[in-house]
C-alpha positions as CSV (number, residue, x, y, z in Angstrom):
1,X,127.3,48.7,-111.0
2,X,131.0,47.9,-110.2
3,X,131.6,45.4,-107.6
4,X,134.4,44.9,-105.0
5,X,136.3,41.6,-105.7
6,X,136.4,39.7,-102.3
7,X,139.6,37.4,-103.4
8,X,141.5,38.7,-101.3
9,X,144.4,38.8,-103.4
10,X,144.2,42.5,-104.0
11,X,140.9,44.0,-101.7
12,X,141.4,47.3,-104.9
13,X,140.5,45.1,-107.7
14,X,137.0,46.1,-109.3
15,X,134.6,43.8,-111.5
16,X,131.1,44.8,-113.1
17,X,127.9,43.4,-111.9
18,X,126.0,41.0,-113.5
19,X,123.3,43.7,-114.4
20,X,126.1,46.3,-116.2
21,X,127.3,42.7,-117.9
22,X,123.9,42.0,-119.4
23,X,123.4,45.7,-120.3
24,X,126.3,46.0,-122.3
25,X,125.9,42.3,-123.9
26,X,123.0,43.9,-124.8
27,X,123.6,47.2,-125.9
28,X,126.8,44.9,-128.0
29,X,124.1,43.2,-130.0
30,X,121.9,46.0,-130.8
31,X,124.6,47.4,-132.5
32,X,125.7,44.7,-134.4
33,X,121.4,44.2,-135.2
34,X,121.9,48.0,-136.7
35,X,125.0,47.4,-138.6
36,X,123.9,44.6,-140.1
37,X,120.2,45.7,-141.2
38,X,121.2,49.0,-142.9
39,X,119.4,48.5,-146.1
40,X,116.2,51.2,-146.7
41,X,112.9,50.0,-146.8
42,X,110.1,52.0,-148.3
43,X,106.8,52.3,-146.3
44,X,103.3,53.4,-147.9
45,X,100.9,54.7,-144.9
46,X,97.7,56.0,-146.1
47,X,99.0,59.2,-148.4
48,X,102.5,59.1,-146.7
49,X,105.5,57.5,-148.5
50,X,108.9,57.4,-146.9
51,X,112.1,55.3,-146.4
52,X,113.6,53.7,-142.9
53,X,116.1,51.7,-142.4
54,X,115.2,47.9,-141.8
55,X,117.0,48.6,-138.1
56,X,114.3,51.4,-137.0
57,X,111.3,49.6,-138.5
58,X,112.0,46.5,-136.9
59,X,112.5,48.2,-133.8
60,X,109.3,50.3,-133.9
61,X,107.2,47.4,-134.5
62,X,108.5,45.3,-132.0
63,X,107.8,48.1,-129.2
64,X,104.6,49.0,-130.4
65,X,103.0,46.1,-131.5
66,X,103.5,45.0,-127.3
67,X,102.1,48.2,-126.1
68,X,99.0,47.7,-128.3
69,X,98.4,44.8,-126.6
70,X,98.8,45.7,-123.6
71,X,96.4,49.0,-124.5
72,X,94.0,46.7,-125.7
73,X,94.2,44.1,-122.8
74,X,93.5,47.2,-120.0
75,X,90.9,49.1,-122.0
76,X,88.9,45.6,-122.2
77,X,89.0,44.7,-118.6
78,X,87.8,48.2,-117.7
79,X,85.3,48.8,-120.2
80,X,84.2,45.3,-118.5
81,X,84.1,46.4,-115.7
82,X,82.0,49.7,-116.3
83,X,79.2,47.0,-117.3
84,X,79.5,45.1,-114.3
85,X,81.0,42.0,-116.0
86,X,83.8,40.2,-114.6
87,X,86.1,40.4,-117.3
88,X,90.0,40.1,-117.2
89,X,91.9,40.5,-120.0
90,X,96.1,40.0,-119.6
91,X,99.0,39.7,-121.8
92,X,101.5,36.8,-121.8
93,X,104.9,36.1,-123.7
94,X,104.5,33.3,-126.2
95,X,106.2,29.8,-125.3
C-alpha cells in the first residue's frame, strides 16, 4: 500500500506502508535463502527416489510440518468431543 507523505513539503510525494515494507523485506530474504541453498539433496520415500533442492525441501517441511499439527490438534478436540470428553487440544509457537 503506498501512502501519502503528510510533510508538507511536497503534498505529491509517495512512500510504501509499513506492510509493503515488511513484504518485500521478506520476499528480499527468501530469495537470498534460495540462492544460497541451491545444492540437490536426494530423498528416499518408500519406493520413490528423487532430488530437490535444499531451498524447496526446507520449505516444504517447514509448511507442512505446522499444518500437521494443527490437523492433528483439531481432529483430537473433535474426536473428543464425539465421546463427550472435554478435550482441547491447541497449537502454540515455541519460546
Amino acid at each position: 500500500m503506498v501512502q501519502s507523505d503528510e510533510s508538507g513539503r511536497d503534498g505529491n510525494r509517495r512512500r510504501l506502508g509499513t506492510g509493503a515494507t515488511a513484504s518485500l523485506a521478506g520476499g528480499g530474504l527468501l530469495l537470498i535463502f534460495i540462492i544460497q541453498n541451491t545444492e540437490q539433496i536426494r530423498l528416499h520415500f518408500l519406493v520413490w527416489n528423487f532430488s530437490w533442492p535444499l531451498w524447496l525441501y526446507t520449505v516444504v517441511v517447514a509448511v507442512f510440518t505446522k499444518d500437521v499439527a494443527e490437523t492433528k490438534a483439531t481432529n483430537a478436540t473433535d474426536a473428543g468431543r464425539r465421546k463427550g470428553y472435554p478435550l482441547l487440544f491447541s497449537t502454540e509457537p515455541e519460546e
